[in-house]
Structures are given as structure tokens and as C-alpha cells.
TORGUVO-251893 format. One line per field, with one value per residue (C-alpha): residue number from 1; residue in one letter; chain; y, z, x. Coordinates in steps of 0.1 Angstrom, whole numbers, plus 5000, padded with zeros to 4 digits. Layout:
# TORGUVO-251893
n	c(NUM/...)
res	c(A/...)
chain	c(A/...)
north	c(Y/...)
up	c(Z/...)
east	c(X/...)
//
This chain:
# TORGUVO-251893
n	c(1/2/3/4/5/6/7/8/9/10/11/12/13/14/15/16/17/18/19/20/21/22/23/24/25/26/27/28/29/30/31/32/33/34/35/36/37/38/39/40/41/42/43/44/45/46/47/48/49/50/51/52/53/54/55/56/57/58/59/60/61/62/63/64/65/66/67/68/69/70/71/72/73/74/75/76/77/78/79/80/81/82/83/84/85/86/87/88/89/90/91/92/93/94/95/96/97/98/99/100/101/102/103/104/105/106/107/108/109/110/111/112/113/114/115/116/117/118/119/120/121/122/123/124/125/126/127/128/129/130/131/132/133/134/135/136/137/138/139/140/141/142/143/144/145/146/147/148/149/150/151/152/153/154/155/156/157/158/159/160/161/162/163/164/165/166/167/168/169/170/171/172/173/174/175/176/177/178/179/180/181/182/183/184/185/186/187/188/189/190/191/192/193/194/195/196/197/198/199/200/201/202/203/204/205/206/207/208/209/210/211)
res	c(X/X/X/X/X/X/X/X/X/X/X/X/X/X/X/X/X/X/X/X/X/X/X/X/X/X/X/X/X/X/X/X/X/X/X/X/X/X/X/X/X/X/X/X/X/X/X/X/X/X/X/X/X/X/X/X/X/X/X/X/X/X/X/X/X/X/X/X/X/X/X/X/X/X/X/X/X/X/X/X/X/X/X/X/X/X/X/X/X/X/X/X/X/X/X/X/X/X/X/X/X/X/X/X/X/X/X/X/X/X/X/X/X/X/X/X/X/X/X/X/X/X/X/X/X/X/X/X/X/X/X/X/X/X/X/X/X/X/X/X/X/X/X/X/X/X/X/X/X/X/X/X/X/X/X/X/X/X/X/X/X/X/X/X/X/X/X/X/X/X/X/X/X/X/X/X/X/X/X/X/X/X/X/X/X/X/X/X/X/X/X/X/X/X/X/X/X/X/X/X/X/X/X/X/X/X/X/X/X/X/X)
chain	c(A/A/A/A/A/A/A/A/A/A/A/A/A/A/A/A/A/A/A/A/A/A/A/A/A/A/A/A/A/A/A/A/A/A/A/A/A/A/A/A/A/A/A/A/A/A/A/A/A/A/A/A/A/A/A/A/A/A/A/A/A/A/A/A/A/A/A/A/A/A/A/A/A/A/A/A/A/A/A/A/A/A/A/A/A/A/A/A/A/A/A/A/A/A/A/A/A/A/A/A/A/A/A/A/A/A/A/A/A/A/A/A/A/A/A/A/A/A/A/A/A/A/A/A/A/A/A/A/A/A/A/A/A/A/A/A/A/A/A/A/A/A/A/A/A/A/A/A/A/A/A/A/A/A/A/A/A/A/A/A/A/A/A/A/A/A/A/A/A/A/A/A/A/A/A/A/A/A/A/A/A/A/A/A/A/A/A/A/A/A/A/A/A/A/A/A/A/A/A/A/A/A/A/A/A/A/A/A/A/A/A)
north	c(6390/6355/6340/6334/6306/6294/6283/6245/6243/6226/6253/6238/6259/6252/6266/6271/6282/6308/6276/6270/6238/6229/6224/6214/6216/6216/6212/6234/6243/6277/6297/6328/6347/6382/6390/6410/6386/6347/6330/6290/6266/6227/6205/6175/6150/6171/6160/6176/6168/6177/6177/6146/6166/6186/6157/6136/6164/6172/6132/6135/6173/6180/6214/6211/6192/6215/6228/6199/6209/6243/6229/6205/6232/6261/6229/6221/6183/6172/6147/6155/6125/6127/6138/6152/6182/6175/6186/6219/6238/6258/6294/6313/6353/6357/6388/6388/6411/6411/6397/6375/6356/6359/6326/6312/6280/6261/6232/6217/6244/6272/6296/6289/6319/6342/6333/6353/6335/6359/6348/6357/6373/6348/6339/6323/6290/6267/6256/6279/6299/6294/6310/6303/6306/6334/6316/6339/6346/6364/6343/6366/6360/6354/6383/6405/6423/6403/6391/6375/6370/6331/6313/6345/6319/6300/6330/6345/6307/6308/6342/6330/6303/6324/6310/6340/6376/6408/6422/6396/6405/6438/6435/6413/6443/6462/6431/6429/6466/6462/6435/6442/6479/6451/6439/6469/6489/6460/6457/6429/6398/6412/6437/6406/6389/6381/6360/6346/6331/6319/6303/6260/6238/6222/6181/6177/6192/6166/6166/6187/6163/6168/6154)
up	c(5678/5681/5712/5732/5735/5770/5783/5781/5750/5716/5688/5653/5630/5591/5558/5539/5500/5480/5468/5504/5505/5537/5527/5562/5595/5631/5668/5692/5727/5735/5760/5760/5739/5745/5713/5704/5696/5696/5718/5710/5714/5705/5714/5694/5684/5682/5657/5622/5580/5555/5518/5503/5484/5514/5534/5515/5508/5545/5557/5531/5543/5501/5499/5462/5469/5482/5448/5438/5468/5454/5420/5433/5454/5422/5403/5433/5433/5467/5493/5529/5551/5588/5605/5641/5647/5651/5666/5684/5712/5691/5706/5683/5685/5660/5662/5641/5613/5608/5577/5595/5628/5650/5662/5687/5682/5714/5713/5748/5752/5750/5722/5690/5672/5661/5629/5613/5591/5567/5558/5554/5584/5608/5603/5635/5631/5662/5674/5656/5629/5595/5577/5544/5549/5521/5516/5527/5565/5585/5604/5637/5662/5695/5709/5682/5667/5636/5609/5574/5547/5538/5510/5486/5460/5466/5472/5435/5424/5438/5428/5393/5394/5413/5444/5459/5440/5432/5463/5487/5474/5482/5518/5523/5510/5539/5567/5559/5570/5604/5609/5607/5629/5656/5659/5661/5684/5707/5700/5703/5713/5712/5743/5765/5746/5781/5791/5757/5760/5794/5785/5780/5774/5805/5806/5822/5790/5768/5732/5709/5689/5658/5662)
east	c(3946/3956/3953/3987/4007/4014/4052/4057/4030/4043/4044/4048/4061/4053/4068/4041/4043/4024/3999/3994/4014/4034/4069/4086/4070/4093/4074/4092/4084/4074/4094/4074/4045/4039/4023/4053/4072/4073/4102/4100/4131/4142/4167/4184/4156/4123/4105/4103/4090/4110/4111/4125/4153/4164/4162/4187/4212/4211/4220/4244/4259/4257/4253/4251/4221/4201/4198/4175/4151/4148/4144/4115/4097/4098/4078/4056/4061/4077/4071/4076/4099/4101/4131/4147/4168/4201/4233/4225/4199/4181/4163/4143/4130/4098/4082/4048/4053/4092/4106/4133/4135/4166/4184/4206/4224/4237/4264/4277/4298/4281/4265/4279/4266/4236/4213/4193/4166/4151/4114/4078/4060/4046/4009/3993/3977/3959/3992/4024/4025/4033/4060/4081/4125/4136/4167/4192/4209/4233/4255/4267/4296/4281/4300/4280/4313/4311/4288/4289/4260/4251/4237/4240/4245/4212/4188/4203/4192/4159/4154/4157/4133/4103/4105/4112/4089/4102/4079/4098/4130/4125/4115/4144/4164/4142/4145/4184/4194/4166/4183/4221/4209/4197/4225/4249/4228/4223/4179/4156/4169/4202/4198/4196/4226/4239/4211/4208/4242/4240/4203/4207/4177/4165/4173/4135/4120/4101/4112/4090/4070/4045/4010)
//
């Protein structure tokens, strides 16, 4: 077993594709690491890398855009740019083997809503883990009585390039129903929905920075 990360530490998590090559990396500070699962967090301005592509359509808010990323990472010709988070508080639930991660975004007033990020199963590395984002989420109500699927149109696209295998597809199939049962019988992160809402980023935290 990996050893644990401790409160306060920077945790970089990395998308990493089947060739091994990083395709965005974000530093986030870790909140708690039981083994079980992974609890890290960032606020507006920690440091990321992103591919060019993604980069561009996401200064420009070009959905369409994105396409082009997806395109450039089924060829496997990309650059990476630096960038910061933006916008929100970000909490984050990663448990080692699940296909998915469970998010909370956080404006100024309050919990905007749930987000669950469907991807690869966390592999520990000296300081995160590496993963690789599956495309597809559910977008939840922070109240939990009301969900909706998102970017059905890009995981069907990336599904026809390759990006994303037959085997993944199918436990995304698999992570999708543990996933929606999480959240109607009130599991995981969700049985402490009450403190997740009321949870803010402290103002004394350093911003999470890449090395």
C-alpha cells in the first residue's frame, strides 16, 4: 500500500493516457487520506497544465472547441500550457479503485452542486495519483433530489475515435449505476452532505502549486 498523504501536503493529480503521456496535471491540497478514499481540495488560482486545445476552448467558453482537444489527444500530438483554476472551491472524494470521483463545487454563496467525474481508477504516484477523465458526468442538485447526465454528446465522440475502449465503456456502464445508488441512498461522500455543504476553503490556505 501506498503511503498516506498528510493534511496540508500538495497532491498533484495527473491525467495520464494509455501511452503513458500526461495530458493535464492540477496541484490540490489534501484534506484527508485514509486509504479508503482520497479527500483533496483547491481554490481559484491553484496551479494547473493543460492541453493547448482544451486550453483555448476553455478561455474562450467554446464548447465546440473542446472537440479539437479530443481530436488532438486520439492522435497523441498535444502540448501542455499552464493555467489556474478558476471560478469556484473545488472538494474532491477519490476512493482508489472506483471508476469515478465525486465533486463539490463552491461559489461565494454556498455549494453550487455535486459532480461526478467518471474516470480510470486512481494509481498513486510520489505526490497524487494519476488518473485519465472518461468524459462523461452527472451533474447533481446540492440538495441530492435531482440529477442530469452531461457531455453524452462528447463521450459518444470520443468513444468513436478510441479514446475511450470497449472495456472502459463498460465499467463506466458499471461506475454510472454505483454511482447514481450513492447518491439516492445517501453513501460516500453523500452521507455527510451536511458538512459537505457547510465546508469553505480556509483564506490562510496557500494556493496549490505544481513543482
Amino acid at each position: 500500500m501506498s503511503t498516506l498523504l498528510q493534511a496540508g501536503q500538495t497532491a498533484v493529480r495527473r491525467d495520464v493516457d494509455r501511452g503513458g503521456r500526461v495530458w493535464s496535471e492540477h496541484a490540490l491540497r489534501v484534506l484527508d487520506d485514509t486509504g479508503t478514499a482520497l479527500v483533496t481540495a483547491c481554490a481559484p488560482g491553484a496551479q494547473t497544465r493543460w492541453p493547448v486545445p482544451y486550453a483555448r476552448a476553455r478561455a474562450a467558453g467554446d464548447l465546440a472547441g473542446r472537440t479539437d482537444a479530443m481530436d488532438a489527444l486520439a492522435t497523441g500530438r498535444w502540448e501542455l500550457t499552464p493555467g489556474r483554476w478558476q471560478d469556484t472551491e473545488l472538494r474532491m472524494w477519490k476512493p482508489p479503485t472506483a471508476w469515478f470521483s465525486v465533486n463539490a463545487f463552491y461559489t461565494a454563496a454556498g455549494l453550487r452542486n455535486w459532480y461526478v467525474n467518471f474516470e480510470r481508477p486512481g494509481i498513486r504516484t510520489a505526490d497524487g495519483f494519476d488518473t485519465f477523465d472518461l468524459v462523461v458526468d452527472l451533474l447533481v442538485a446540492p440538495d441530492l433530489t435531482s440529477w442530469e447526465w452531461k457531455d453524452e454528446d462528447e463521450y459518444t465522440h470520443v468513444r468513436g475515435l478510441g479514446v475511450v475502449t470497449d472495456a472502459e465503456h463498460r465499467a463506466v456502464d458499471a461506475a454510472r449505476g454505483q454511482a447514481l445508488a450513492m447518491v439516492q441512498e445517501r453513501s460516500g461522500p453523500f452521507a455527510d452532505a451536511a458538512a459537505w455543504s457547510e465546508w469553505r476553503w480556509a483564506p490562510d490556505w496557500p494556493t496549490p502549486r505544481l513543482s
